[in-house]
C-alpha positions in Angstrom: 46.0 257.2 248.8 45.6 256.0 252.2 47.1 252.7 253.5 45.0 249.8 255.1 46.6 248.2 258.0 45.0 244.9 258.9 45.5 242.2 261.5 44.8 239.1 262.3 44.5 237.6 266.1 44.8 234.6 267.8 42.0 233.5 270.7 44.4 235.0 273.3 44.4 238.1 271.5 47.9 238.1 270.4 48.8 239.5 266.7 49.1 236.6 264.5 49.6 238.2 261.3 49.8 242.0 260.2 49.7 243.3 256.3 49.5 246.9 255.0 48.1 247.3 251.9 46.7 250.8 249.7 43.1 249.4 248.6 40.0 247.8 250.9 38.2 246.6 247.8 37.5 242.7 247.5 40.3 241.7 245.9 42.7 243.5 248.3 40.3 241.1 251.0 40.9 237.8 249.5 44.7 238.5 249.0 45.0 239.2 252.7 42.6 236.2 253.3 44.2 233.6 251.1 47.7 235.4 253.0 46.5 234.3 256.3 45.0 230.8 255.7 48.4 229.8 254.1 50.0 230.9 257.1 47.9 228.7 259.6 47.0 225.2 259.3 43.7 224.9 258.2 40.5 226.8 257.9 39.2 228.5 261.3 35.8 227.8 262.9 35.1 231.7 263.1 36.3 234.7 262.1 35.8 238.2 263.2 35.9 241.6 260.7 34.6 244.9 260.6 31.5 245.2 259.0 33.6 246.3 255.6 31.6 244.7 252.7 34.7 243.4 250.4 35.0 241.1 254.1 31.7 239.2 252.7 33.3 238.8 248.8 36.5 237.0 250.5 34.7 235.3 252.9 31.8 233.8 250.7 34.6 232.8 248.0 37.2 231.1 250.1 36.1 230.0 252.8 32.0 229.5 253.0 31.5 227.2 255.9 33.7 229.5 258.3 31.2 231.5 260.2 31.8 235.2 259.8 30.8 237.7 262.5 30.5 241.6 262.3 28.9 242.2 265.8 30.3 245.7 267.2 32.4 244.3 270.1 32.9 240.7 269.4 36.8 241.2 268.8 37.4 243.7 272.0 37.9 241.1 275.0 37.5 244.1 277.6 34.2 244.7 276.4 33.1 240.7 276.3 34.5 240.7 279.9 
């Protein structure tokens, strides 16, 4: 099977968090989420994913009044530039 690799980044774009994991199903998500908010202090405003559907199970579950985006090239700051 195929490892995931996901990442998490700051607003300056630096790499706040990385974790490799086997399985992109919804679980898999909300360990990486639960992961990450653990990490930080508190819940953030906005997060950015792909447009991977277990993304929507984690989000809706742990954290509902974080807005969640998808758009194509919201997390590429040359292309917002």
């Amino acid at each position: 099977m195929e490892s995931c690799l996901r990442d998490s980044v700051d607003p300056d774009g630096e790499v706040v968090d990385v974790y490799l994991q086997a399985k992109r199903d919804g679980t898999a998500a909300k360990r990486f989420f639960k992961r990450l908010l653990r990490s930080h202090c508190g819940e953030p405003r906005k997060i950015v994913t792909d447009k991977l559907r277990s993304y929507d199970v984690a989000h809706r579950e742990l954290i509902p009044d974080t807005i969640h985006s998808t758009e194509q090239y919201e997390n590429n700051r040359a292309e917002q530039s």
